[in-house]
C-alpha positions in Angstrom: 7.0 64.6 12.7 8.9 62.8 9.5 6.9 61.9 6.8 7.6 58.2 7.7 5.5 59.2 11.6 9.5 59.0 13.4 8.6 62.0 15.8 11.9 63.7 16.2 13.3 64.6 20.0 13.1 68.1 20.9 16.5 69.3 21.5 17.9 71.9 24.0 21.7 73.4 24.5 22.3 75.8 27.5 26.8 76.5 27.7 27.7 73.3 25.5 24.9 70.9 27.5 22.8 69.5 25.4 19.5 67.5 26.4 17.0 66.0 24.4 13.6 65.3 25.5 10.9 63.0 24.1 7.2 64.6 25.3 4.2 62.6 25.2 2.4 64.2 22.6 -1.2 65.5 23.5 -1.5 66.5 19.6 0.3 65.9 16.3 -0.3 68.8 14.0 1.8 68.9 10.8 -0.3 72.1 9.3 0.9 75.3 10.9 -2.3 76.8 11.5 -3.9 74.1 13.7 -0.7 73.7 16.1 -0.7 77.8 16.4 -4.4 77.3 16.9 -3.4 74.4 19.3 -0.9 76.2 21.6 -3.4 79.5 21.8 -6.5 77.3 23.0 -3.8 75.9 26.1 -3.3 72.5 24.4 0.0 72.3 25.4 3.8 73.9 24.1 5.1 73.9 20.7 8.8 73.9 19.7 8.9 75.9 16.7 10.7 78.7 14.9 10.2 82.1 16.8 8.8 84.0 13.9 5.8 81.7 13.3 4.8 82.8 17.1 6.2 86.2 17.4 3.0 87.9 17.1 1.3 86.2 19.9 3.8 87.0 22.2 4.8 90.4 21.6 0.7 90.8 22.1 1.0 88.7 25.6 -1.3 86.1 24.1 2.0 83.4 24.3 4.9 83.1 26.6 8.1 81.8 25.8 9.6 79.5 27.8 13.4 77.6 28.2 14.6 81.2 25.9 18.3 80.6 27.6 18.2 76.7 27.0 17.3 78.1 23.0 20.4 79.5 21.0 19.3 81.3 18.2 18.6 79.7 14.7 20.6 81.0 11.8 19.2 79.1 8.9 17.4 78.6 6.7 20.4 76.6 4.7 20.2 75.5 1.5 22.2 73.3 -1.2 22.2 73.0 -4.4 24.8 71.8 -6.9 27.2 74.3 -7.7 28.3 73.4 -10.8 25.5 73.9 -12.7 23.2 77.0 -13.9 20.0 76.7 -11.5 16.2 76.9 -13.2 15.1 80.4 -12.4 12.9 79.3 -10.0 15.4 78.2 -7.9 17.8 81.4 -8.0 14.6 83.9 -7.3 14.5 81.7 -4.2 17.7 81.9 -3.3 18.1 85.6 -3.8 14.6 85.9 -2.0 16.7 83.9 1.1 20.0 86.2 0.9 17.5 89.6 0.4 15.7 88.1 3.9 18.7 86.8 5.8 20.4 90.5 5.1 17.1 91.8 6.7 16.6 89.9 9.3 20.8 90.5 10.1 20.0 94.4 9.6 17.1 94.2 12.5 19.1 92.4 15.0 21.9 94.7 14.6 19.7 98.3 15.1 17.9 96.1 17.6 20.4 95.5 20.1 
């Protein structure tokens, strides 16, 4: 949910269809580690970002479910004023980002 407690609609597209659903929600967990926790114990199904539950279901322990109603997700994006020189801080991060997108681009390709 939003940091103003809006819980946002969970959002599907299968060949240009797009639904939205609003589920009741059993449990509102904004730390990671309890709603991982959450959907292990059989609480109920998260939507979330494949790599935060890729682990527990290469191992079987979690099935995913609606994968053809789930296009893939090619962010992270991220903005920043262009005109000027960024803190350092901020371009580490951003070459960190590029560096992992190139990766993660590099494993899909051998992978398919």
């Amino acid at each position: 949910r939003f940091s103003n407690g809006v819980i946002f609609d969970w959002e599907f597209e299968k060949n240009g269809r797009v639904v939205k659903i609003s589920p009741p929600a059993k449990l509102i967990a904004t730390h990671l580690g309890l709603a991982l926790r959450a959907v292990h114990d059989g609480v109920g199904y998260w939507a979330t970002f494949e790599g935060y539950v890729r682990y527990g279901v290469k191992s079987g322990a979690l099935v995913s479910v609606l994968d053809d109603w789930c296009p893939p997700f090619d962010g992270p994006f991220l903005y920043y004023p262009s005109r000027r020189q960024p803190r350092p801080a901020l371009a580490a991060f951003v070459s960190f980002v590029a560096d992992w997108r190139k990766q993660a681009r590099r494993k899909t390709r051998k992978s398919s």
